[in-house]
N, C-alpha and C positions, 0 to 999 in steps of 0.2 A: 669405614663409614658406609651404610648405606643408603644409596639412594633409590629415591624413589618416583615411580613415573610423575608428570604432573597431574593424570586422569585416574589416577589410583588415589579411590579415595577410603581404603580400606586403611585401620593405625593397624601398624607391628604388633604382636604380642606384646612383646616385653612395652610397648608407648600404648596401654590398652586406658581408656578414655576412665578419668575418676567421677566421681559423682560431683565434683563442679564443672566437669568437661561435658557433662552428658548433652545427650542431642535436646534441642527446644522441644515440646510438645507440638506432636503435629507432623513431625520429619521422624517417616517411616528409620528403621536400625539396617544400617549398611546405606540411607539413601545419599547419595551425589549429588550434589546442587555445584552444578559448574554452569557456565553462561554467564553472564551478565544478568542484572536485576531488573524487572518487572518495571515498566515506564508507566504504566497506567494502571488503575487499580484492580479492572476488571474489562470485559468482553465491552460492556455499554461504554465505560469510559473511551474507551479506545475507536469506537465507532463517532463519540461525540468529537473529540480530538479529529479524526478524518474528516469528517462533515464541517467542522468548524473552519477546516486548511482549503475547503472545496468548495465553489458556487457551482448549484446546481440549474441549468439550464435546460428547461422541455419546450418543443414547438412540434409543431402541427404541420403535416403535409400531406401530399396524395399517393395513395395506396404506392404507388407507381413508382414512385420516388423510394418511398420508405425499401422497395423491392429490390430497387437499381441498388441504393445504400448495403442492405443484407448482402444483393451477388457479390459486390466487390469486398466486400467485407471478407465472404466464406474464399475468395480469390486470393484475397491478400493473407489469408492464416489469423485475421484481427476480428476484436465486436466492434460494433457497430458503435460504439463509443468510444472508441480508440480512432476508428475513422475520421467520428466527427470533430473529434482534439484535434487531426490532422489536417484537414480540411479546412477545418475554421482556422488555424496557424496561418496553412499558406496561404489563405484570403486576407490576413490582416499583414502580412508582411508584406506581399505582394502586390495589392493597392492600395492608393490612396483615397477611403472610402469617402472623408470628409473633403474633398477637394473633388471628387470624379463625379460622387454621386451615387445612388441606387442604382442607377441601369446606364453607367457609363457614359454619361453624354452630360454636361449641365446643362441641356434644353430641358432634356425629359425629364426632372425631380419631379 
């Protein structure tokens, strides 16, 4: 008996494909289709699906800031968006915003 690789997707002579075996239209003769099947239909779909799993958050600062953000960024090997995932994590783990306050004091709200 022989066998054969699981990534050989070539048939034996003598197993050579009949004309109810033949390939779909559209699937190149000799093409491979191994992986797993397509989740989204297309490029758009696939970006709508991501956008849908993601809220998108922009705010405004001072040059100065956004700069300080970039240095440690290029420091750390990360964007600047990965930072601010980070950042913004440790501030919500780390206080307790609704009981401390904006600026840490319940005098000052």
């Amino acid at each position: 008996m022989h066998q054969t690789s699981l990534l050989d997707c070539t048939p034996r002579a003598a197993e050579a494909p009949t004309q109810a075996m033949a390939a779909p239209a559209g699937v190149g003769s000799g093409a491979c289709s191994v992986g797993r099947p397509a989740v989204h239909a297309d490029a758009a779909a696939r970006v709508r699906a991501f956008r849908a799993n993601r809220a998108r958050i922009d705010y405004t600062d001072k040059p100065e800031i956004a700069a300080t953000l970039d240095a440690i960024a290029d420091q750390l090997g990360c964007s600047r968006n990965e930072l601010m995932q980070s950042i913004t994590r440790f501030a919500l783990t780390n206080r307790n915003w609704k009981q401390v306050g904006l600026y840490g004091s319940k005098g000052l709200q």
